[in-house]
N, C-alpha and C positions, 0 to 999 in steps of 0.2 A: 504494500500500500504506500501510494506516494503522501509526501506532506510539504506543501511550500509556504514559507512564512517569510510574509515582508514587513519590510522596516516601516518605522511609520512614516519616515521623510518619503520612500514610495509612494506610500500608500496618499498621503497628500497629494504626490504628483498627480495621479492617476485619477483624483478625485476630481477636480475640476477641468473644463474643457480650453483642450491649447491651443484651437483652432481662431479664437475670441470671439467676434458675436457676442459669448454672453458671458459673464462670470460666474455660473450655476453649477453646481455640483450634477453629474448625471445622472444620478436617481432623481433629480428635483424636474426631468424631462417624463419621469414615468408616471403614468397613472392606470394604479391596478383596476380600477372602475370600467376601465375602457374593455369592452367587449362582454359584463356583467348583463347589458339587457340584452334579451332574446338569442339570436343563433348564437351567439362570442362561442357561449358557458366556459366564462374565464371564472378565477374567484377573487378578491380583493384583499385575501388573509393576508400574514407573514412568511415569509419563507427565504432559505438561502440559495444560493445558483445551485441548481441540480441539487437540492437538498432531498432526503428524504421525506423530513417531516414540512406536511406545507397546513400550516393551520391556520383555518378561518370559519367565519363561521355557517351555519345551516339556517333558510330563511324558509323553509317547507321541508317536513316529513311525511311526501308525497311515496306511496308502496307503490311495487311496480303492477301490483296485479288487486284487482276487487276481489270479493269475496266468492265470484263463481271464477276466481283465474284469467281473466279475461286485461287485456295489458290497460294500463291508466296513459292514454296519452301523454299527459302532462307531467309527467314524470320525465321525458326526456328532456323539459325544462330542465331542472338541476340535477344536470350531470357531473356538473361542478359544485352543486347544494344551494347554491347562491344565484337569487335573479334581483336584480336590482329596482326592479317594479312591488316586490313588497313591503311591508312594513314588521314584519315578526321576524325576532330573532329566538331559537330555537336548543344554540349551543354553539361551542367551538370544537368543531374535528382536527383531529391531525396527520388524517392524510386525504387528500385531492387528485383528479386529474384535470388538468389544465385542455381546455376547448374540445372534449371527447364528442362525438357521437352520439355513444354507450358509455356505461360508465359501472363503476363499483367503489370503494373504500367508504372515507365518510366513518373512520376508525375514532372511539375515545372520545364521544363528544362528553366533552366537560361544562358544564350551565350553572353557574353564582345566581343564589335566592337567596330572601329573606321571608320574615313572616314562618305560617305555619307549612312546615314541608310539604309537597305534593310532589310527587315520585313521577305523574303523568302528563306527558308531555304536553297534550292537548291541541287544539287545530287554530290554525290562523284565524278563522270563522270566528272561531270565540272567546272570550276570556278564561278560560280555566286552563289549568296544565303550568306549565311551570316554563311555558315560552313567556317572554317577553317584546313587548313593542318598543320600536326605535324611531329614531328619525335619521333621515342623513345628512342633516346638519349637523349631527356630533359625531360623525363617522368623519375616518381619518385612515388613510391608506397613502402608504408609500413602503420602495421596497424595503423588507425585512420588518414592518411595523405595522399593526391596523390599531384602530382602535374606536371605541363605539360607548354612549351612552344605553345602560339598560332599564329604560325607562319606568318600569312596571315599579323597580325595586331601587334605583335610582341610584344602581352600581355601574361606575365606570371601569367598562372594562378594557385594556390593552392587552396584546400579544405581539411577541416578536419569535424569534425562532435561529437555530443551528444547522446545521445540515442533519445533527440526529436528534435533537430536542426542542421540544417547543415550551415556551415560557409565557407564562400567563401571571397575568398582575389586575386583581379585582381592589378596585377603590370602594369603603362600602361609604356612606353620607351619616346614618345613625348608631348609637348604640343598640344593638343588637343580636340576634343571633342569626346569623350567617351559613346558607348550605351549600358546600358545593358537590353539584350532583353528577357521578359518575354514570353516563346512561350507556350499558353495554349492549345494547337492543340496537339502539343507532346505527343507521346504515345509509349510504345511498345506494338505489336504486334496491332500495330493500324488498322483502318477502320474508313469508311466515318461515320458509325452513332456513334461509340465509344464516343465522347464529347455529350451528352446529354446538359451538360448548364456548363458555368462558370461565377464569378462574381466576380468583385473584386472593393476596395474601396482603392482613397489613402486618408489618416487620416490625413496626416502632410508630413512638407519636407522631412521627411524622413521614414516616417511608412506607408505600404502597407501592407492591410489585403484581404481575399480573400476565394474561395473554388470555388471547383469542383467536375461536377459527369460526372460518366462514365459508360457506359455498355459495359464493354467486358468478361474476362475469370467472373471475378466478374461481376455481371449482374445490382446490385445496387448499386454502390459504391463512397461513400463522402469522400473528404478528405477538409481539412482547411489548410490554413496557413495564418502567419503573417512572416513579410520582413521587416527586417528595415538595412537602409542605413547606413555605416559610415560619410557621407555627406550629406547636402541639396540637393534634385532634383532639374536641372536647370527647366525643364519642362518633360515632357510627352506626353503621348497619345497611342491610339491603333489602328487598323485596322479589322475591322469585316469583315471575307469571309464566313459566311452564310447570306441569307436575313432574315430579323425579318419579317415577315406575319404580325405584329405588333407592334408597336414600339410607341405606344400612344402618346402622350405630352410630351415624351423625342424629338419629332422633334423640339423644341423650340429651342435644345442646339446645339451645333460642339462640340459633341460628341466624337469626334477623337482625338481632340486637350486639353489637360490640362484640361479634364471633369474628376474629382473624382469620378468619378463611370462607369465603364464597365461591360457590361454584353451580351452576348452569347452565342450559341452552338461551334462559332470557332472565337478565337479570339488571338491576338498575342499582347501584351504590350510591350513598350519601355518607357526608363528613361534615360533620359541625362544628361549626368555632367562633366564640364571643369576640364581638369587636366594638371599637369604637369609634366615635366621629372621626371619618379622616383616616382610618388605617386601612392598611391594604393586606389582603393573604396574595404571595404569591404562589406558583404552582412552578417544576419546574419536569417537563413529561417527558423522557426519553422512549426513542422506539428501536426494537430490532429484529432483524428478521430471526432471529439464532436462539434465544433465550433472554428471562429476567436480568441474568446474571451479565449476559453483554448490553443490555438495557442500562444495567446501574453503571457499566462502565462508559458506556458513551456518556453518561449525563455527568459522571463526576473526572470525565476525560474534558468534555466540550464548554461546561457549564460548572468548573470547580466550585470559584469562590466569587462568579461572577454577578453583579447587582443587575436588574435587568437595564437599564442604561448604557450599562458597557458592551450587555450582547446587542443591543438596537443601534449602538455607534458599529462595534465588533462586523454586525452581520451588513450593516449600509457600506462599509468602508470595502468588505467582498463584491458587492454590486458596483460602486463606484468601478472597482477594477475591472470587471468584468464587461462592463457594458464601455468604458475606455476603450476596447478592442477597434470600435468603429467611432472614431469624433469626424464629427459631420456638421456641417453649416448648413443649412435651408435657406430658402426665401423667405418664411412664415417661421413665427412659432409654436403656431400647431402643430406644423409640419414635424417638428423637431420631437413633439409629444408623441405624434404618432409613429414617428420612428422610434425613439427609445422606450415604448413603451413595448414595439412588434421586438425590439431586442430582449426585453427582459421576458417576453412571453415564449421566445426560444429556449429560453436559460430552465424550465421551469419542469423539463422532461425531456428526455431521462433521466432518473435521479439516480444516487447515491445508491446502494442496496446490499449494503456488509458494514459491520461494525468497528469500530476504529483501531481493533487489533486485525483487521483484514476476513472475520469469519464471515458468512454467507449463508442462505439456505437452498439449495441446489433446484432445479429441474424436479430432480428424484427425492426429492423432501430430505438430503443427507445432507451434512452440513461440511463446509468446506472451507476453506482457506486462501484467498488469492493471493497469485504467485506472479508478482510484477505487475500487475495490473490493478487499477479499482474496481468493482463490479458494481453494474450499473443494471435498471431494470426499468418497465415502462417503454417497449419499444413498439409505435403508432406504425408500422414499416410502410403500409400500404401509403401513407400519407407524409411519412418524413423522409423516405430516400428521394424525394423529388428534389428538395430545395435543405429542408433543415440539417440531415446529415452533408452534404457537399455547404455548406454554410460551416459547418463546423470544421471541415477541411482547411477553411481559410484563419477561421479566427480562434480554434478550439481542436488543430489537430492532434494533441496529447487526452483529450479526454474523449476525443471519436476514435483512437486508437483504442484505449480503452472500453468503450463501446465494442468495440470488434473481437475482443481480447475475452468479452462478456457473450459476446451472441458463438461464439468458439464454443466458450464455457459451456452453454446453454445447448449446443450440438451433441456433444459429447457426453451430458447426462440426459439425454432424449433417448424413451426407448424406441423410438421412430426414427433417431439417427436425422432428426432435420435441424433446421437454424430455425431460430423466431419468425413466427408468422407475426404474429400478433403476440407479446408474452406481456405480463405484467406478475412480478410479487412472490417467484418462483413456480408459475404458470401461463401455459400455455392456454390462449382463446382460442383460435384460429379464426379470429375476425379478417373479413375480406378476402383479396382474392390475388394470386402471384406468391412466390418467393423471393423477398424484397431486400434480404439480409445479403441474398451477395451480389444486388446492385453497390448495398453498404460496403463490401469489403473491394467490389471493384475500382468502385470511385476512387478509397483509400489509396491503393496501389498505384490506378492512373496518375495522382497525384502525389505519390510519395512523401502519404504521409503517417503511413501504418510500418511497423517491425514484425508483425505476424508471421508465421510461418507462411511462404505461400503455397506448401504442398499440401498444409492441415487446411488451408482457406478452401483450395482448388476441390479435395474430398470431401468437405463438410458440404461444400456447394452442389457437387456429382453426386451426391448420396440424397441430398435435401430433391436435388431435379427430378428424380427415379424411381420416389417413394410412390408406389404404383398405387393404391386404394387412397391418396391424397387427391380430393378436389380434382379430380377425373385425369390426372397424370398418366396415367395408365392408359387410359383412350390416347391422348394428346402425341404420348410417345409413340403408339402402336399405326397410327390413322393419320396424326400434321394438325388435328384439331381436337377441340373437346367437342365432343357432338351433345347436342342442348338435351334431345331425350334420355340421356344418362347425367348431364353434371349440369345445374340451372347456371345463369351468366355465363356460358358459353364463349360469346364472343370477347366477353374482359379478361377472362383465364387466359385463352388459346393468345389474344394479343399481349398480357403481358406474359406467360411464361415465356413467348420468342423474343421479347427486351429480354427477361432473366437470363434465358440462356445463351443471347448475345455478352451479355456481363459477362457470364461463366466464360465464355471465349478468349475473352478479353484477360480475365484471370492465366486461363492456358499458354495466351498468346504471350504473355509475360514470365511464363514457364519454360518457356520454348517446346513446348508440350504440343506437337502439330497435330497428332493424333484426337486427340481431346477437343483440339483449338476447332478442328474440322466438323467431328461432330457436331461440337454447339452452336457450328456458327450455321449448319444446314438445319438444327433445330431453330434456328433465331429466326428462320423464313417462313415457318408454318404459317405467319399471319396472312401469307396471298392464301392460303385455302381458305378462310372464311370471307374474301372477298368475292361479292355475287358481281361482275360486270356489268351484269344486264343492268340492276339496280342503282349501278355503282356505291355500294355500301356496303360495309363490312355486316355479314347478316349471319344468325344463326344457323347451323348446319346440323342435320341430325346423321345417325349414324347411318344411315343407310346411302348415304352422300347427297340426297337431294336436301335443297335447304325449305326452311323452315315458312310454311304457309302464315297468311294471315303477319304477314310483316310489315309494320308501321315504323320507319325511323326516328320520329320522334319522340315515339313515347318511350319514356325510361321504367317501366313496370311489364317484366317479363319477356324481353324481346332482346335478349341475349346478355344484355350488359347489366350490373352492378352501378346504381346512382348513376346512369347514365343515358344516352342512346347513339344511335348509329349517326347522327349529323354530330355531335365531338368527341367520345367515348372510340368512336370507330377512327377518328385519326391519330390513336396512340401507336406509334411504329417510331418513338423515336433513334433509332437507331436506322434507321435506312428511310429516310427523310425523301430525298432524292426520289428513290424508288417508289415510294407511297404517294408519293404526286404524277408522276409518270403513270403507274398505276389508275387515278383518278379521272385523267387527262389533262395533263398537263400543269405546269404554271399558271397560266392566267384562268384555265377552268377551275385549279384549284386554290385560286384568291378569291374568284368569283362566290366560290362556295363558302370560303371566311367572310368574305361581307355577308354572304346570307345567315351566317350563324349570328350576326352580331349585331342585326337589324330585323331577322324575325321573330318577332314578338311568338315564346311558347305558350300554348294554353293550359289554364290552369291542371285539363283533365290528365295532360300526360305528363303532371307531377304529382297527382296529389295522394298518390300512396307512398309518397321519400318525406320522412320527417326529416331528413338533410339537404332536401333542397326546397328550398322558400323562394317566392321573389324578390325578398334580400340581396339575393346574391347571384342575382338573373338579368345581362345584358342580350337581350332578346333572346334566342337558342345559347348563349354563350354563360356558363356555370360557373362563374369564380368563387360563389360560396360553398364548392366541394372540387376536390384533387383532380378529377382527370383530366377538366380543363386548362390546368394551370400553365401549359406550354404553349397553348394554342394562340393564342398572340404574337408570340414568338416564332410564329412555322411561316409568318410573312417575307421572314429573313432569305427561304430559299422559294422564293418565288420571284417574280420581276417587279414588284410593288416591298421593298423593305422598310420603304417609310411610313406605311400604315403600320406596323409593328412598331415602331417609337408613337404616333400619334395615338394606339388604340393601350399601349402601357400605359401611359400614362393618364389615358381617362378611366383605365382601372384605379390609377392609383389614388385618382382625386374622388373617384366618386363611391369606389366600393372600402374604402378605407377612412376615417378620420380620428380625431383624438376625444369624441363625444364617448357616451357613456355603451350606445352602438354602434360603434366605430368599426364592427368589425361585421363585413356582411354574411357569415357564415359560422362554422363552427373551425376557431382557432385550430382544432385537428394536431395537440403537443406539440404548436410550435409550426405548421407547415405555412400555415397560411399567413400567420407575421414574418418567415423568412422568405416568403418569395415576394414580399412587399420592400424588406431587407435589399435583397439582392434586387431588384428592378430600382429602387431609388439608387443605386448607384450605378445603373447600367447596363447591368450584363445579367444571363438568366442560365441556369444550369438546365439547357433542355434535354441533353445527354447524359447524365450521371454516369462515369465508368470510363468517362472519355476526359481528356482535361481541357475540352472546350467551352466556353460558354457562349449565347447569341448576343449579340448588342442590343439591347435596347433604348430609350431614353430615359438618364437620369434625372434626376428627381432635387438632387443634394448641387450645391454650389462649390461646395469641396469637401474632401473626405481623406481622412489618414486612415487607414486598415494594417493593424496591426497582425501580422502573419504566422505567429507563433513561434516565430525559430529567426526572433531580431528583427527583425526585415519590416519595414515597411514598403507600403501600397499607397500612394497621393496622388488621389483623383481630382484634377481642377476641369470645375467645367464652366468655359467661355458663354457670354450672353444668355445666363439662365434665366429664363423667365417663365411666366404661366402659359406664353404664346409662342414663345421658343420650344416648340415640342420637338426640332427635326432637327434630327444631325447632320450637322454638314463635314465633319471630319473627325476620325477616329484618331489619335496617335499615341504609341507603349514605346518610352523609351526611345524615341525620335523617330520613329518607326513609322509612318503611319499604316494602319490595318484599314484595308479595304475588301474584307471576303463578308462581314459582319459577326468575324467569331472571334474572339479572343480566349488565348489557350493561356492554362493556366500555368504554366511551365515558362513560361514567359516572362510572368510577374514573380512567380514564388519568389525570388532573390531582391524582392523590392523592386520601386523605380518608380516614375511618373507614365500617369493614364491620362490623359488631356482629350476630351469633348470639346469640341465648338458645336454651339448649337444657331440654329435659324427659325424664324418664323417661315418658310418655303420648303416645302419638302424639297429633297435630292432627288428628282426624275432621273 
């Protein structure tokens, strides 16, 4: 496990911006609110860069299913817990996913009362329960801090947070007695069997350890913690609402009242303590995937002797550096909000996920040790090998190194032998559709920025391609396609496993591996077999080779693609670009067909079974509030019109983006969708991953330092930026000027100047 500690004369540097413009510190750019209403589902809590513990709080305990099972729409509201249109606060959790889909954790919500205890949580609807009402005029968010009036009880509360502890500081206003209530029932995207068992022990007056498991989006899932008080407990106890079937020789005790040890499937703990006008309990929560006992060592490793002030400077002075990575000038200072606010939403997953002696909980539920590497967990792949991992290449490639070091890990305790699909928490979802992890590993390579083995990378990748009874792999390899009447999304699978197994190539080809390189690279072509001509669309096929009747391109429900359909979904080829417009007919047929996407208005019918796609995030057919589109702007590049691709980026950027409370037209998706707003504000777009090219676009930023990880900077100045200056009129790297509209990254790594001149006149 690595540790790097800076000095604080650094860590001052790093803390304000060198660019000038403004003298602000770079957290005072970010605002966690941003993305809180509607599709973001960001959350507004505390937390440290890739920390584990991200605490904030819960404003609905919405179940995912009614009482005859049937799914609660409204629940995919807070899949972050937090919507920023309520007024009830609920509790503080301590762990989140940042912009999901789907979602799960929602771990330890902790909730400060007074008056007479009530154990039940109660609904927004009404007054009873032991939620509280706010206002957000006494909330207060910035990175590694929130903080909130809880107005029922008229406790001010704050949190800040570690990378493995969260710190909590309740102010009470009266003399009195004070609860705070441990709700182990708490969930997001909860359901009735979701708590499998919880347990918890108190040690002392003031040390509470503990763990839970849970089966939900993660189906085996442990987590620990240790809790220690600023004060002696006056007393305790808990309330069990399941019955034990069993309950042995624990009948001896009252169990309920001041018993040191609780234990069930649903249980809710409370802790009592007198206070007075003006004083505070704080709390301080460590979490771990391993055990109690690496719980109390993170917290008395991270949070020795610390006041909570020194971890709320502590964990800001990490963001400060972190988000340093990219100092950047705007025209606006919104502009500058919405950029470092899209950076700290990158920062926010994949977290941390081993304890600060390096332990781990495996794949296989065995506990392990990392060896050179940190391990990280929370990998979105479907959605961050587009932009966010190749983002991290640039400004974070010692900890996407690590990422890879983890998705390795994560291979090799698989009894399936594959890389992350979808994993979070020492579990596997298999949310979505592709083997995405060795697009991850290829980028890394392309760009030399991984130490990996490349023969463990190249086999963990060949074994992951092959797994025959995976998501119709089996047809795919046997036939060039997934045929739709054996594997649904037919057409998303069979186009990107031929990207995947272009990366795999690419992997080989870096091997000198021809044998290997050859296959993948005849597997990377299967996507012409789901192309109909007659059509011209990528259409679903069944197995008998005739395709698929009853075929509507627009609609995105059941017509071969995943969130998607066959007018943008069906131009994913990015690895043979060229060919996929030739293909079509042509350049200017297939520009023609991008201004159609991006000027025909969709109708509501051939959305409205995608709770991910809204018209939030809908430029006519063109879908920026979800992934598959996100290149397609960019594919203007190789057609004869490239300055539509600078003029149509940048009205994504102004109009599906801003630094409001909705700023974000979609679901942030861990980070995908703030990094491709990242990468286009300064130019270039990673439409390849695996390759070290990127397409030009039009930036955004009037100058930018990008710091590279290995010394080097990156100073991008761009001539005559304006809001009408949307069209480049010259690219130049290092005195160079680039005229193909791709800039390889192998180019810059060693530092140097990137210079845009821009124009109000397109370049015909």
């Amino acid at each position: 496990m690595k540790k790097t500690f800076l000095s604080p004369i650094l860590l001052l540097f790093f803390s304000t911006l060198a660019i000038g413009q403004h003298q602000k510190e770079f957290i005072d750019y970010v605002n966690p609110f941003i993305g809180t209403r509607n599709m973001g589902h960001t959350f507004p809590g505390a937390a440290a860069p890739f920390g584990m513990v991200q605490l904030s709080p819960e404003t609905n305990q919405v179940p995912m299913f009614d009482e005859e099972g049937k799914y609660i729409k409204e629940t995919y509201a807070y899949c972050a817990g937090y919507q920023y249109g309520d007024s009830s606060i609920f509790g503080f959790s301590h762990t989140h996913m940042s912009g999901t889909g789907h979602s799960d954790l929602g771990d330890f919500l902790i909730m400060p009362t007074t008056g007479e205890l009530d154990l039940e949580p109660g609904t927004s609807d009404d007054q009873k329960g032991y939620h509280s009402s706010f206002r957000h005029e006494t909330e207060k968010a910035k990175p590694g801090y929130y903080e909130v009036l809880l107005d029922n009880y008229n406790i001010k509360a704050q949190l800040t947070a570690t990378e493995r502890v969260g710190y909590h500081k309740y102010t009470f206003s009266e003399k009195e007695e004070a609860h705070i209530i441990l709700d182990l029932m708490a969930n997001i995207y909860n359901h009735k069997a979701k708590n499998v068992w919880s347990f918890v022990r108190v040690e002392n007056d003031s040390t509470v350890v503990g763990y839970r498991q849970t089966n939900g989006w993660a189906r085996t899932r442990y987590v620990y913690f240790a809790m220690q008080f600023s004060k002696p407990i006056k007393s305790y106890g808990h309330k069990k609402y399941n019955a034990p079937r069993y309950n042995g020789f624990y009948r001896k005790f009252d169990e309920a009242h001041n018993f040191p040890e609780m234990a069930g499937s649903e249980i809710r703990a409370y802790f009592n303590f007198d206070v007075e006008p003006g004083e505070s309990v704080e709390i301080k929560f460590a979490l771990s995937p391993v055990s109690t006992n690496g719980a109390m060592k993170n917290l008395t490793t991270e949070v020795p002797h610390c006041n909570f002030d020194e971890v709320v400077k502590s964990t800001q002075e990490k963001w400060n550096k972190e988000l340093a990575k990219i100092d950047v000038k705007t025209p606006k200072e919104e502009q500058m909000e919405t950029f470092y606010t899209a950076m700290y939403h990158t920062m926010l997953s994949p977290v941390i996920y081993e304890d600060v002696d390096g332990s781990y909980r495996g794949l296989d539920q065995n506990i392990y040790t990392s060896d050179g590497f940190t391990n990280y967990t929370l990998f979105s792949l479907w959605d961050t090998y587009r932009a966010l991992h190749p983002l991290f290449n640039i400004i974070q490639p010692e900890r996407n190194n690590d990422m890879i070091k983890s998705m390795l890990a994560h291979q090799s305790q698989s009894v399936h032998g594959m890389l992350p699909i979808w994993s979070h928490y020492a579990n596997e979802n298999w949310c979505m559709v592709g083997y995405h992890s060795v697009t991850v590993l290829a980028d890394a390579v392309a760009k030399g920025t991984t130490d990996a083995d490349l023969d463990e990378m190249i086999k963990a990748s060949t074994t992951t391609a092959n797994v025959s009874y995976f998501d119709g792999i089996g047809d795919y390899v046997k036939m060039g396609y997934v045929p739709e009447d054996k594997s649904g999304a037919s057409v998303s699978k069979t186009l990107e496993y031929a990207y995947n197994d272009w990366c795999i190539a690419q992997l080989s080809k870096a091997k000198n591996d021809k044998k290997v390189e050859d296959e993948y690279t005849k597997r990377s072509s299967y996507y012409k077999n789901v192309f109909d001509k007659n059509s011209n669309y990528m259409r679903p096929k069944l197995s008998d080779g005739t395709w698929r009747e009853n075929f509507d391109p627009l609609d995105t429900h059941g017509q071969g693609f995943i969130e998607g359909n066959a007018w943008n979904y069906g131009l994913y080829v990015p690895h043979e670009v060229d060919q996929m417009i030739e293909m079509m007919g042509g350049k200017d047929q297939f520009s023609n067909h991008l201004d159609k996407i991006f000027t025909t208005e969709i109708e509501d019918k051939y959305i409205e079974h995608h709770e991910d796609i809204t018209k939030d995030g809908i430029i006519g057919n063109y879908v920026h509030g979800n992934e598959p589109g996100h290149h397609i702007p960019y594919l203007y590049n190789w057609t004869n019109h490239p300055w539509k691709t600078q003029e149509h980026v940048r009205m994504i950027m102004d109009t599906m983006y801003s630094n409001d409370i909705d700023g974000l037209c979609g679901n942030d998706d861990a980070g995908q969708m703030s990094a491709w707003y990242i990468f286009s504000s300064l130019g270039f777009y990673p439409v390849l991953p695996g390759s070290p090219n990127y397409a030009i676009g039009s930036p955004l930023v009037e100058e930018a330092k990008v710091q590279l990880g290995n010394g080097k900077t990156l100073h991008i100045t761009v001539k005559n930026q304006s809001e009408k200056n949307v069209y480049v009129k010259k690219v130049v790297l290092n005195g160079k000027e680039i005229t193909d509209f791709q800039l390889n990254h192998l180019d810059f790594v060693d530092g140097g100047e990137l210079l845009f001149e821009m124009g109000r006149k397109a370049k015909k």
